[in-house]
C-alpha positions as CSV (number, residue, x, y, z in Angstrom):
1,X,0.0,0.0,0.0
2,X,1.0,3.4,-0.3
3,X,0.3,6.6,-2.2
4,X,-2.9,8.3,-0.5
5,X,-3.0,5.3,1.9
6,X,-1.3,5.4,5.2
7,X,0.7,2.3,6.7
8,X,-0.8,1.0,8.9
9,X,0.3,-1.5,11.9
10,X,-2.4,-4.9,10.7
11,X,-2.4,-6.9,8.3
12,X,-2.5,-5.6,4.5
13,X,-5.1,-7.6,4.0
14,X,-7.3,-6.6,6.1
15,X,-7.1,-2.8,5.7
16,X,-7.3,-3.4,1.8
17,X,-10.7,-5.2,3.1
18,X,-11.5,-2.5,5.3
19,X,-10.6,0.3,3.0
20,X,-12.6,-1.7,0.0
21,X,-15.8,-1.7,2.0
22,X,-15.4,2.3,2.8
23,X,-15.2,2.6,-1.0
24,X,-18.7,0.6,-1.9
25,X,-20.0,2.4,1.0
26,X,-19.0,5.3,-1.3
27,X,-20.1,4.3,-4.8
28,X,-23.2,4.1,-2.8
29,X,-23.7,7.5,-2.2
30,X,-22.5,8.2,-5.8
31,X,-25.3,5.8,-7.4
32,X,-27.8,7.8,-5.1
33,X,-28.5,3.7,-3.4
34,X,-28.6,2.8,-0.3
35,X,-26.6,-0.4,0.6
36,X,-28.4,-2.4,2.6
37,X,-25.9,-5.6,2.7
38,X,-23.3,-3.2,3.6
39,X,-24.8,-2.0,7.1
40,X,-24.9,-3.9,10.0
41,X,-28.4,-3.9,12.0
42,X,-28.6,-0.6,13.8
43,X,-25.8,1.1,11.7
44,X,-25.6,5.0,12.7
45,X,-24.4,7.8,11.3
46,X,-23.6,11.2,12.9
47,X,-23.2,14.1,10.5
48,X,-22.3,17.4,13.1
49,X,-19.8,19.7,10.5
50,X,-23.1,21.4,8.7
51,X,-26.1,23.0,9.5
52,X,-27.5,21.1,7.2
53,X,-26.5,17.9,8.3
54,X,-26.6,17.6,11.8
55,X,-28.3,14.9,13.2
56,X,-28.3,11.2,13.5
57,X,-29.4,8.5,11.1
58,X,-30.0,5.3,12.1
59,X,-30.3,2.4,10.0
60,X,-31.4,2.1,6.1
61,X,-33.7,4.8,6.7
62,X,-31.1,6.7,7.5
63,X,-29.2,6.3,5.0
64,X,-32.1,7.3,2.5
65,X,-33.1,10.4,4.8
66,X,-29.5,11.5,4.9
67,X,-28.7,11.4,1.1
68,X,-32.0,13.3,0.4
69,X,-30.8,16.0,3.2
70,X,-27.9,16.3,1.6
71,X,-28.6,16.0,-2.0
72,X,-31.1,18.5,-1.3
73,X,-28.1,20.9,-2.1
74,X,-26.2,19.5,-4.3
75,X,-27.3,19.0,-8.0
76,X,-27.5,15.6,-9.5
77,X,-24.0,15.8,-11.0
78,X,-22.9,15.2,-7.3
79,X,-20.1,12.9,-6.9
80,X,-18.6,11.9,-3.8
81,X,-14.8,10.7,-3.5
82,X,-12.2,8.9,-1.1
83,X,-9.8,11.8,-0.5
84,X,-7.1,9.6,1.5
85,X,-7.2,7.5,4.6
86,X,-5.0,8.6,7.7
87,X,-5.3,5.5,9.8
88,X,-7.1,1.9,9.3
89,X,-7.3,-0.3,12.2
90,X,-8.8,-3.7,13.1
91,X,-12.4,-2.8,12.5
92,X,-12.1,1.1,11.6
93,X,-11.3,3.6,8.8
94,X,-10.3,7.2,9.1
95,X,-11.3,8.4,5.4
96,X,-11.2,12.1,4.3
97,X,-14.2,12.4,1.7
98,X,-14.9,15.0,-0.6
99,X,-18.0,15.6,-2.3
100,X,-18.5,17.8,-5.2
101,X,-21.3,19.1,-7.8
102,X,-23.2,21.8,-9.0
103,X,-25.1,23.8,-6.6
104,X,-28.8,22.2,-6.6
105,X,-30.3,25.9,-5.9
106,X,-28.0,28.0,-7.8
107,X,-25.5,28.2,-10.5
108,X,-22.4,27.9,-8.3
109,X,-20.7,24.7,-7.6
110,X,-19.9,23.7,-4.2
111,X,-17.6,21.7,-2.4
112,X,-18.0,19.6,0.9
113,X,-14.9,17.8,2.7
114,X,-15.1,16.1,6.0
115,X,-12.9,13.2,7.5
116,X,-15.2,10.3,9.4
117,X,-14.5,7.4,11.0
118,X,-16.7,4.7,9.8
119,X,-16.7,1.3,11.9
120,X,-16.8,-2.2,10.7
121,X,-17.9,-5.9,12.6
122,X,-18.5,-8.6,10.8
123,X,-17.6,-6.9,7.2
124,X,-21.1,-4.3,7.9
125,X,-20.5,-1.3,8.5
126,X,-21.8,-0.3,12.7
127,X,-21.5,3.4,12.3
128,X,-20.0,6.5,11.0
129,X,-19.4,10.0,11.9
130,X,-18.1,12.9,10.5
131,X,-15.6,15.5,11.6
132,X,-14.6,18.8,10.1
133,X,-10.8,17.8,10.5
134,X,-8.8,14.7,10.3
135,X,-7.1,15.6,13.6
136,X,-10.7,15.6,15.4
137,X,-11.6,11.9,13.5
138,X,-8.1,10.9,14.9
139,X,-8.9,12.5,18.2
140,X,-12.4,10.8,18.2
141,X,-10.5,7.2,18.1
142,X,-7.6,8.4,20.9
143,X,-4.9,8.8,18.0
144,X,-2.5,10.7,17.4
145,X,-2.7,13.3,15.4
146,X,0.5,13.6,13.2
């Protein structure tokens, strides 16, 4: 591994797994889907960094209510992408996401980049939540930040 990935101290294999299943979770959100077989029962996820999306969605529901939330601004040309990942362990991923588009109310485009920490048992993903900064995701999981 290496470019935009961090080492990190497990197996290859498993943060290549790990790292894999933060990307579907991804082309997810890019194909508008929600992925059901990807999320464990009562998966969360905290959005706090906007206005706009702060607030807790549990489960597939969730899912579907959070990509309407935040599609609700962004214009169909939306695409969401895996920026790097900071730190993988056992049954996490520290991933710095970007998602950009068109404006869905305007002509502008926009541009919306947060770092979460999405956790995995059993190859589902439990939960995730967002943080404005990679140092507060790293924080979030007691590491260091560096």
């Amino acid at each position: 591994m290496g470019g935009r990935f961090a080492a990190v101290p497990h197996t290859e294999v498993v943060a290549e797994d790990l790292i894999g299943l933060q990307e579907r979770l991804l082309r997810a959100v890019n194909d508008r889907e929600v992925p059901q077989a990807l999320l464990a029962p009562g998966f969360t996820m905290q959005q706090s960094i906007t206005s706009a999306t702060d607030y807790a969605y549990n489960g597939p529901d969730g899912w579907r209510d959070w990509l309407n939330d935040i599609f609700e601004f962004f214009g169909s040309d939306a695409r969401c992408e895996l920026v790097e990942v900071p730190l993988c362990g056992p049954d996490f991923v520290v991933a710095t996401i970007r998602l950009t588009g068109h404006s869905a109310l305007s002509s502008g485009n926009l541009e919306l980049q947060w770092t979460s920490v999405t956790r995995f048992r059993g190859g589902l993903a439990v939960s995730a939540e967002a943080f404005a900064t990679p140092a507060e995701a790293l924080a979030a999981i007691g590491a260091a930040a560096g």
